[in-house]
Structures are given as C-alpha cells and as structure tokens.
C-alpha positions in Angstrom: -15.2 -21.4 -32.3 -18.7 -22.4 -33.2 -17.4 -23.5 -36.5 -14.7 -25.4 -34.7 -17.1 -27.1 -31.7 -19.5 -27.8 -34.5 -17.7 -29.3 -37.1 -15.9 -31.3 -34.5 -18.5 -33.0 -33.2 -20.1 -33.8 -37.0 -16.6 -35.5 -37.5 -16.6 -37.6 -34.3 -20.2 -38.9 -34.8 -19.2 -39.7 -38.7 -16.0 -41.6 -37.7 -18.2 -44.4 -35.6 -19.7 -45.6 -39.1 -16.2 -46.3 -41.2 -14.2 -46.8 -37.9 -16.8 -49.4 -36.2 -20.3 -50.3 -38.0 -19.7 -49.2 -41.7 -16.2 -50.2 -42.3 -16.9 -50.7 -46.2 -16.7 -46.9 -46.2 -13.2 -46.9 -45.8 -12.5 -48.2 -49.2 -14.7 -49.3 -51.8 -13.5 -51.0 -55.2 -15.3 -50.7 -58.0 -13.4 -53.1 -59.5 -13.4 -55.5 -57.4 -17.1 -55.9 -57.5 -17.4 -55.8 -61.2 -15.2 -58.8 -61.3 -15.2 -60.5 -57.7 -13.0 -64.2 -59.0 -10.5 -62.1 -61.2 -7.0 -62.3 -59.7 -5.5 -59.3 -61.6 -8.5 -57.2 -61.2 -8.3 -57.4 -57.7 -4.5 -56.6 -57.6 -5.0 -53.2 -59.4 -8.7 -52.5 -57.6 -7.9 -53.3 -54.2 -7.3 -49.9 -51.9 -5.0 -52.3 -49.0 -3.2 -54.7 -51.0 -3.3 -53.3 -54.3 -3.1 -50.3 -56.7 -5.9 -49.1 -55.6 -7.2 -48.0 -58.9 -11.2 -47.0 -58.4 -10.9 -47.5 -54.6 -13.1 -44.5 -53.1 -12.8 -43.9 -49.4 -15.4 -42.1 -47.4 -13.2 -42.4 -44.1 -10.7 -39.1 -43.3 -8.3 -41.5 -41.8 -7.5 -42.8 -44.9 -7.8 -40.0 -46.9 -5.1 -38.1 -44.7 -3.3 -40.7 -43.9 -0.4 -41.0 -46.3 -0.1 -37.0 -47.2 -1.9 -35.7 -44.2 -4.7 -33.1 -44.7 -5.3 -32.1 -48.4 -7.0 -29.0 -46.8 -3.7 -28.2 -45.8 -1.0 -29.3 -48.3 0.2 -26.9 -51.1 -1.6 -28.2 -54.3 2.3 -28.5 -56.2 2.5 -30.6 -53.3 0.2 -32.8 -53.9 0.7 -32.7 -57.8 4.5 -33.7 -57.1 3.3 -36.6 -55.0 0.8 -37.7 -57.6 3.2 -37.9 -60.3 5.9 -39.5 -58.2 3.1 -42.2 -57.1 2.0 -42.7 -60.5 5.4 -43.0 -61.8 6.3 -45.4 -59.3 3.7 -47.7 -58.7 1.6 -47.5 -61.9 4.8 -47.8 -64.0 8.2 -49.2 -62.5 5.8 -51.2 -60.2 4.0 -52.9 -63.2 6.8 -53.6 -65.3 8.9 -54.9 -62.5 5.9 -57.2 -62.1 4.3 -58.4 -64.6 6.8 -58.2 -67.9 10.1 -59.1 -66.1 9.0 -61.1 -62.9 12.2 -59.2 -61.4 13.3 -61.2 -58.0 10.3 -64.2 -58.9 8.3 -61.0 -58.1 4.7 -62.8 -59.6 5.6 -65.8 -56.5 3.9 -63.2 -54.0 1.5 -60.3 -53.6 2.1 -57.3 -55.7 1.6 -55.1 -52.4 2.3 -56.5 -49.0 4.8 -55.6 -46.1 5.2 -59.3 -45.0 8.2 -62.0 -45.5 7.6 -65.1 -48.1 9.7 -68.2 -48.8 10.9 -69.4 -51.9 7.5 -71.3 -52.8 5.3 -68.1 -52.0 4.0 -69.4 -48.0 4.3 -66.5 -45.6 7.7 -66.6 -43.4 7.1 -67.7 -40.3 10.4 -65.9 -38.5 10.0 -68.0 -35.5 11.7 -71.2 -37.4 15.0 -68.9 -37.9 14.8 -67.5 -34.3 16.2 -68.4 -30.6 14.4 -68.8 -27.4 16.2 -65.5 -27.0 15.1 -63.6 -30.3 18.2 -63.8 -32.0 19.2 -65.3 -35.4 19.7 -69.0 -36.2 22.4 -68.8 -39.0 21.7 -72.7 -39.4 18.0 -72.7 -38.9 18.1 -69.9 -41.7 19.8 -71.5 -44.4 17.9 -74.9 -43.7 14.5 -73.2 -43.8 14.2 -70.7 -47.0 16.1 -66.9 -48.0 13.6 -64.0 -47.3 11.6 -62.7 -50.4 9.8 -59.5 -50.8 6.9 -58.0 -52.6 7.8 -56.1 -55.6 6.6 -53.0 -53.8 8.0 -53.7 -50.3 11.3 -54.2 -52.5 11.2 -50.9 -54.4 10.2 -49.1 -51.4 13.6 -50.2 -49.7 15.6 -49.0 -52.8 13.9 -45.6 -53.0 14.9 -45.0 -49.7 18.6 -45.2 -50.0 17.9 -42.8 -53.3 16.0 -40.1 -51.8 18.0 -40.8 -48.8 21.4 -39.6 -50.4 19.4 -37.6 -52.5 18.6 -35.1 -49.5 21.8 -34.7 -48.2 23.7 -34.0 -51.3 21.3 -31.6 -52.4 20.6 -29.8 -48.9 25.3 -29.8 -48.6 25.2 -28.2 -52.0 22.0 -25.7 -52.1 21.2 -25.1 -48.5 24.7 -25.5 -47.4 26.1 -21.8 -46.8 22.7 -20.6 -45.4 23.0 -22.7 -42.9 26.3 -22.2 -41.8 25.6 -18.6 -41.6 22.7 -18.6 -40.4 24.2 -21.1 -37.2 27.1 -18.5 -36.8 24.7 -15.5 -36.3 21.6 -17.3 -35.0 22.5 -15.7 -31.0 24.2 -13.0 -31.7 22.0 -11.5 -34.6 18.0 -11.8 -33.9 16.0 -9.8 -35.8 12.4 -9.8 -34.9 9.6 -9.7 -37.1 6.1 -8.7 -36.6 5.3 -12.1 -35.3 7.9 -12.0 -33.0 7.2 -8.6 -31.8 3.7 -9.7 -30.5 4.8 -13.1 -29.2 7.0 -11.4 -26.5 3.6 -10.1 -24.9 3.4 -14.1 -23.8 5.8 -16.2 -21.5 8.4 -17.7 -23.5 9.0 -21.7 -22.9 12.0 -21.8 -20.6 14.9 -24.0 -22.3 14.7 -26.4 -19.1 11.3 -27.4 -19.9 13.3 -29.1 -23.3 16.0 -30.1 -21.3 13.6 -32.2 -19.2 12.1 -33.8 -22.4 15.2 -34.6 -23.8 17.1 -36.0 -20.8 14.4 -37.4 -19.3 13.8 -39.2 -22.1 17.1 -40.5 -23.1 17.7 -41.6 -19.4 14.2 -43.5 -19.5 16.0 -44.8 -22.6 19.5 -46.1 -21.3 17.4 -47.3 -18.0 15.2 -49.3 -20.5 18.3 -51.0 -22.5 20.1 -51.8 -19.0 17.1 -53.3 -17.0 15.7 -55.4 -20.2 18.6 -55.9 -21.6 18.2 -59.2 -22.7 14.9 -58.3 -24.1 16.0 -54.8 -26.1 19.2 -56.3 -27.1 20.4 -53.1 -27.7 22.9 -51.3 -25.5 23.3 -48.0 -24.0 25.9 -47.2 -27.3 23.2 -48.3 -29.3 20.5 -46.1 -28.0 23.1 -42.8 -28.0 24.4 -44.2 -31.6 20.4 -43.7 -32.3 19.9 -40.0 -30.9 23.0 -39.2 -32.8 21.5 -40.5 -36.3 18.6 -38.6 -35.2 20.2 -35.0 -34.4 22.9 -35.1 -37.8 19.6 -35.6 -40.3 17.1 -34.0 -38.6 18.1 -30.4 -40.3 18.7 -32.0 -43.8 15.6 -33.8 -43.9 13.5 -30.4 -42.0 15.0 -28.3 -44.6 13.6 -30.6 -47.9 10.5 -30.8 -45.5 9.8 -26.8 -45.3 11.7 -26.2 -48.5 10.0 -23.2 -50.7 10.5 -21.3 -53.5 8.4 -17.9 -54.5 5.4 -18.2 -56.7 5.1 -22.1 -56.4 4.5 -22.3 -52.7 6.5 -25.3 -50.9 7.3 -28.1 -53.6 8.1 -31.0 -50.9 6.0 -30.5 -47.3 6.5 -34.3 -47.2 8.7 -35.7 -44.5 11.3 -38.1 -46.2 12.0 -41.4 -44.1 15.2 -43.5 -43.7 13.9 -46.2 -41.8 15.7 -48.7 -43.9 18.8 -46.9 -43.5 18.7 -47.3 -39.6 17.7 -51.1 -40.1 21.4 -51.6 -41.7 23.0 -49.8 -39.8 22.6 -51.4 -37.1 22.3 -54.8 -38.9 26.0 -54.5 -39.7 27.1 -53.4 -35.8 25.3 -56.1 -34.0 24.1 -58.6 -36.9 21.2 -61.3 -35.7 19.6 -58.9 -33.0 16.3 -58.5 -34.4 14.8 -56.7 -31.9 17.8 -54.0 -30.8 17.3 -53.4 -35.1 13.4 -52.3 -34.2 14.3 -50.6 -31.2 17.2 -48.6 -33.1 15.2 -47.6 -35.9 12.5 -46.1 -33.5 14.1 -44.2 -32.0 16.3 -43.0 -34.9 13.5 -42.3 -37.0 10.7 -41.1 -34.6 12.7 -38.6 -33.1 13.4 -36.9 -36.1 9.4 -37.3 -37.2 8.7 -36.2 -33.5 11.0 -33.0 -33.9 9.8 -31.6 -37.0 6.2 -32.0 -35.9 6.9 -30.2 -33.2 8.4 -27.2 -34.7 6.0 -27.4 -37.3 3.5 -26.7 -34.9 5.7 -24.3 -32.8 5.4 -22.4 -36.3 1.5 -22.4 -37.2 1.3 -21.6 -33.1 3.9 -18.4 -33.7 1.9 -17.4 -36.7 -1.7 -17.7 -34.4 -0.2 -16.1 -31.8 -0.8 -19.2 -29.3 0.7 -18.8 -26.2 4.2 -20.8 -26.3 3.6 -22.8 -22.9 -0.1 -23.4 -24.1 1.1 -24.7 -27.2 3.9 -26.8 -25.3 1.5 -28.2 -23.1 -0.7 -28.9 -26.2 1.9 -30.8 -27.9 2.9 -33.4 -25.1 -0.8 -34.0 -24.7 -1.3 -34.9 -28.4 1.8 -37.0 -28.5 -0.1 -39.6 -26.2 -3.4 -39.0 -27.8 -2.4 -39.3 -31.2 0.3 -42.3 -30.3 -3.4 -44.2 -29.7 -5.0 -42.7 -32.8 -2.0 -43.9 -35.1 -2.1 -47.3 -33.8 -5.4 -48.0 -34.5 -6.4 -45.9 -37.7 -6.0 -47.6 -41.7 -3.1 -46.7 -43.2 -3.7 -47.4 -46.7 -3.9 -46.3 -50.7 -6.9 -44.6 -51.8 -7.8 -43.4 -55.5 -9.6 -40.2 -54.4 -10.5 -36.9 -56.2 -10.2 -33.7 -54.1 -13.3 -32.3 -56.0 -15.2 -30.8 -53.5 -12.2 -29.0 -52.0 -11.1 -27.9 -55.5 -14.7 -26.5 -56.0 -15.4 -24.3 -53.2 -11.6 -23.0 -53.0 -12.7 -21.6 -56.8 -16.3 -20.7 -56.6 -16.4 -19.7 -52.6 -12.7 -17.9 -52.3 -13.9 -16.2 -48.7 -15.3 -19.3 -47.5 -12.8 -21.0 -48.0 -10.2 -18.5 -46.7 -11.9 -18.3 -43.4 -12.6 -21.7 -42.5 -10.5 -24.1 -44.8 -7.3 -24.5 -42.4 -10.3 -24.7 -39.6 -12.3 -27.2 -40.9 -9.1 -29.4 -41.5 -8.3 -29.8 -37.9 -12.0 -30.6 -37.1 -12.0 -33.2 -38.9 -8.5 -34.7 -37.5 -9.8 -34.2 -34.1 -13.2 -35.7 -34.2 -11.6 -38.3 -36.7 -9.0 -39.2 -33.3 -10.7 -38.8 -30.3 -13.9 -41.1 -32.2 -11.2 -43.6 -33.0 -9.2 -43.7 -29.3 -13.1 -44.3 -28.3 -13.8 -47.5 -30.6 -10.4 -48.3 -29.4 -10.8 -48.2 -25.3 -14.6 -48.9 -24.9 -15.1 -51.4 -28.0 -12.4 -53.2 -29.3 -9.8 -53.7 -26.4 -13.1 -54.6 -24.6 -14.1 -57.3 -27.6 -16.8 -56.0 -28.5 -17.0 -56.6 -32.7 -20.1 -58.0 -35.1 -20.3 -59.1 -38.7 -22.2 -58.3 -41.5 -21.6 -57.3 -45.2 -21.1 -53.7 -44.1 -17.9 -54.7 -41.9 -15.8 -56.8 -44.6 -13.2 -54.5 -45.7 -12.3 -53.5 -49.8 -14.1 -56.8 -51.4 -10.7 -57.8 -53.0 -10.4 -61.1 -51.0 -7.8 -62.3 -54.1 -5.7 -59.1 -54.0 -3.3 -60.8 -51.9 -2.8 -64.1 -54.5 0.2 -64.6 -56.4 0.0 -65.0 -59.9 2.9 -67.1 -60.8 2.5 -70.8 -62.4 2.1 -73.9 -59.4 2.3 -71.8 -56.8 -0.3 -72.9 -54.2 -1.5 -70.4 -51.4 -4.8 -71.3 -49.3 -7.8 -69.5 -50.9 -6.4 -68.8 -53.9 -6.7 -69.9 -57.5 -3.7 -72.1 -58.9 -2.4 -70.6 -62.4 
C-alpha cells in the first residue's frame, strides 16, 4: 500500500508537466527538428499525424494509450502488435502512398481521421447537411464525393478483415467448447481454489446487473423517444444495437482472452467493428448521420464496456476482492475514466520498453512484487491528474503559450504532397 499511495502520487504530480505546462513531453520528433521545412520528413517523424518514426513520448497517456499498460500486456502480445503495425503502416501504408497514389491518396495527409474534397480542402459536412441533420442527396453531388487518408482508408478495410476473421475462426476453433460449456455452465460448476475462497465474501446479486442493464436500455428508448428528432434513431434501432452488441461480444471476448500454453495469450487486444455498425445502419435508415453515431456507440461500447468489466471481475477473483467492492469500483471508474478518455492524447509513439525490459531481467523479484502494482499507479495518478487539468483548468480557460506547449514540431505533417494542390500553410509541389 505504501508502494501504491507513493507511486500514485509521483504519477499525479508528473502528469501536470505533459498534460498542462510541458506538453512537448508528450511526443518529441527527432526528425522533425533535424529537418523543420521538409514535407516528407515530417510525414514519417510526426507522433499525431504521421509515422511517428523517432517520436519519443515521456507522457503515460500516450504510451498506454493504444495497447494499454506494457507493464501488463504479454510480451508475444506486444511482438504480435509490433509486427502487425509495422506491416501495416510502415509497408502497405507506404506503398499505397507514395508508389501507387491508390484513391489520389498523395491529395491529403498520410494520417488523418478527417473528410477532404476532391481538391484536398477539408469537408465541411454542413454544405451536404439539413437544418435537421440529415443528408442533402443534391447538395452532395453539387458540392464534392468524400475522400479519405490512405490510413483512415486502410483502417476501414481491416476492419471488415479481422472482423470476419474473428468469427470464422472463433465458429470453427472455439465453437464446440462453447456449446458445451453453455449446456453445462448451471448444472456443472466446479470450483476452483479461487472460487473456494471467494464464497467467504457476498456474492453480487444478479438484480444489481438487471438494474444496469434495464435501466440502461430504458434510459436508452426514453432518450430516442423524447429527442427523437435529434437522435434520429428509433427504439428498433437502439434494441437492433444491444442485439449487435450481445451476438459478438463472446466471439470478440474469446480472440480477446485467447491463450495457448507456453506462449502466454497471443491477442489481449480487443478487436473493434465500429465501421461495421456504421453500415449497418447506413443501409436501414440511409442519410441519418446522427442515429449512425448513436448506433455505433452503443453497439460498440457495450461490448468494450462488457469485456472490461469481466476482465476486471477476473484480476478481482484472482485478488480476492470482494465482488460488491469490486462492483462498486467498476461503476465509479466508468464515470471517472469516461472524463479521463475524453481528454487524454490518443496517438502513435515510437517508444522502446527498455527500462521495463531491464529490471524484469536483472531485478526478477522486484519486478514480480511490484510490476502489475506500479502499472495501475501510474494509470491512476495519470487520470485523476488529467480529470483535474480538465475541471479546474481548461473548462475554466485557463491555458498559456510558450515553446514548451506546442505539440510534436511537425507543423507540415498534415500537408499533402501531390502536384497544384494548394492547402493554407503549406508548401505547393
């Protein structure tokens, strides 16, 4: 607990320099200083809108924040993601880019969630749109097609591949467990020594769940039929949503917590199928822009919120929390960490888990005893730090300049690199 308090408040202090006065710590490029007018070297040095090639961070919010803890992840885990990243942004990415200009991909940013016209200018959405949010057809085809980044475009295609992916291979290797193991799940419970000492607490009566869930699909329903003009998506829609959510949940939990013998878990990455919620219900009600956010929230996030919460039900089993503590625990860090996610960088970052590396082989005990602690000391100071900036800083206003505050030095990571296209602050090729 010392360990824990200690560590803790270390991590909350440290988070006020890259969160609020330092921000430079969050990501610094290398390459973009050496070269600061060089279009290209900005587009592979930049850590937000690049390939973030020597990008160091010094901020635990983006170090964690696109495979969560390294403390905690198996290291095949985070070899499999490294490959798969380097495979697929240092290779297909590049190509794509810049030897086959696939989709006029050189017209835009090589990294960047946003919508572009045909001439490279950002969208702006509210020329296509009605007074009520919905689709012009007319205004549409007047004004310019949507284009994507090449990243934002192979993004959306991977989905659909690990998408299927999943459930073919969890129907053909996981298949039979499961249907066993839902047949005898009631009638058959064998108790480990885990479970054994767990029934010394209070177990979490099932009406506690029912609460959560009802409650919150009738907040849900009561939502789409009050504001109905502003969801745009109707009670069908939000049940059509829980019902994506409870059919992939288990396929998607099982590739989540899959593990084989020897080579620890190969996956503990949560796969996503946003984009498969967006068409879905683009093809039911087409032109609702809106009701197609709504419906992939709560498609996606309730499977996201589901296996976070048995994943913590498990590492609470295992620690032999008390189940109504940890149930408690989890509603409260829903709300605090809804706060934390809204506000923290969610970015690329070329970092080396040295450090880690070195006292896991030289300092085995060490590590044993206070790896898995230390890891949640540094998310917790890292969050409640951050809902602070949040609350008592920026909502309030409060902000200041100075070379410490400007963000990654790759101003010219965002140009385009194709011939006459003109975008404001950037070179014309």
């Amino acid at each position: 607990m010392q360990f824990f308090l200690i560590a803790t408040g270390l991590s909350f202090a440290y988070y006020a320099l890259p969160g609020y006065l330092f921000a430079v710590l969050t990501f610094f490029s290398l390459v973009c200083y050496v070269w600061p007018n060089n279009v290209t070297a900005h587009q592979v040095g930049s850590g937000y809108q690049g390939l973030g090639v020597g990008a160091f961070t010094f901020d635990w919010a983006g170090i964690s924040a696109y495979h969560g803890s390294p403390l905690v992840a198996p290291w095949t885990s985070i070899v499999n993601m490294g490959v798969g990243f380097v495979m697929f942004v240092y290779i297909i990415l590049l190509i794509c880019y810049w030897k086959f200009n696939t989709f006029d991909a050189r017209k835009f940013p090589i990294f960047s969630n946003q919508l572009f016209t045909h001439s490279g200018q950002k969208y702006d959405t509210t020329k296509i749109l009605t007074k009520e949010y919905n689709l012009n057809i007319d205004a549409y085809n007047k004004y310019s097609k949507l284009y994507l980044s090449s990243l934002f475009t192979l993004s959306i295609g991977s989905v659909f591949a690990r998408f299927t992916a999943t459930l073919t291979h969890v129907a053909l290797f996981k298949g039979s467990n499961i249907l066993r193991q839902s047949r005898t799940a009631m009638s058959n419970v064998k108790l480990d020594v885990h479970g054994r000492l767990m029934k010394a607490y209070k177990t979490v009566p099932e009406w506690w769940f029912l609460i959560v869930l009802f409650g919150s699909m009738a907040l849900s329903i009561i939502m789409s039929l009050v504001w109905k003009v502003d969801v745009q998506l109707p009670c069908w829609g939000m049940l059509l949503a829980f019902a994506l959510a409870s059919v992939v949940t288990l396929p998607i939990g099982v590739i989540q917590a899959n593990y084989q013998p020897g080579i620890s878990s190969i996956s503990s990455i949560q796969l996503g199928y946003d984009m498969i919620a967006h068409f879905m219900i683009g093809y039911i009600p087409p032109g609702t822009p809106i009701a197609n956010l709504i419906f992939k929230i709560y498609g996606r996030i309730t499977t996201a919120h589901a296996l976070s919460f048995l994943s913590d039900s498990k590492l609470g089993h295992y620690m032999k929390i008390p189940p109504r503590c940890m149930f408690i625990a989890q509603l409260v860090g829903t709300l605090v960490a809804g706060v934390q996610c809204w506000i923290a960088l969610r970015t690329f970052a070329w970092t080396m888990k040295l450090t880690f590396l070195f006292v896991f082989r030289s300092y085995k005990r060490w590590w044993q005893k206070y790896n898995y602690v230390l890891s949640v000391t540094l998310d917790t100071g890292t969050a409640l730090m951050a809902v602070l900036i949040f609350f008592a800083l920026q909502n309030a206003g409060h902000s200041f300049k100075w070379w410490g505050t400007k963000i990654d030095y790759c101003p010219l990571a965002s140009c385009p690199t194709a011939p006459g296209i003109i975008v404001d602050r950037c070179p014309v090729f």
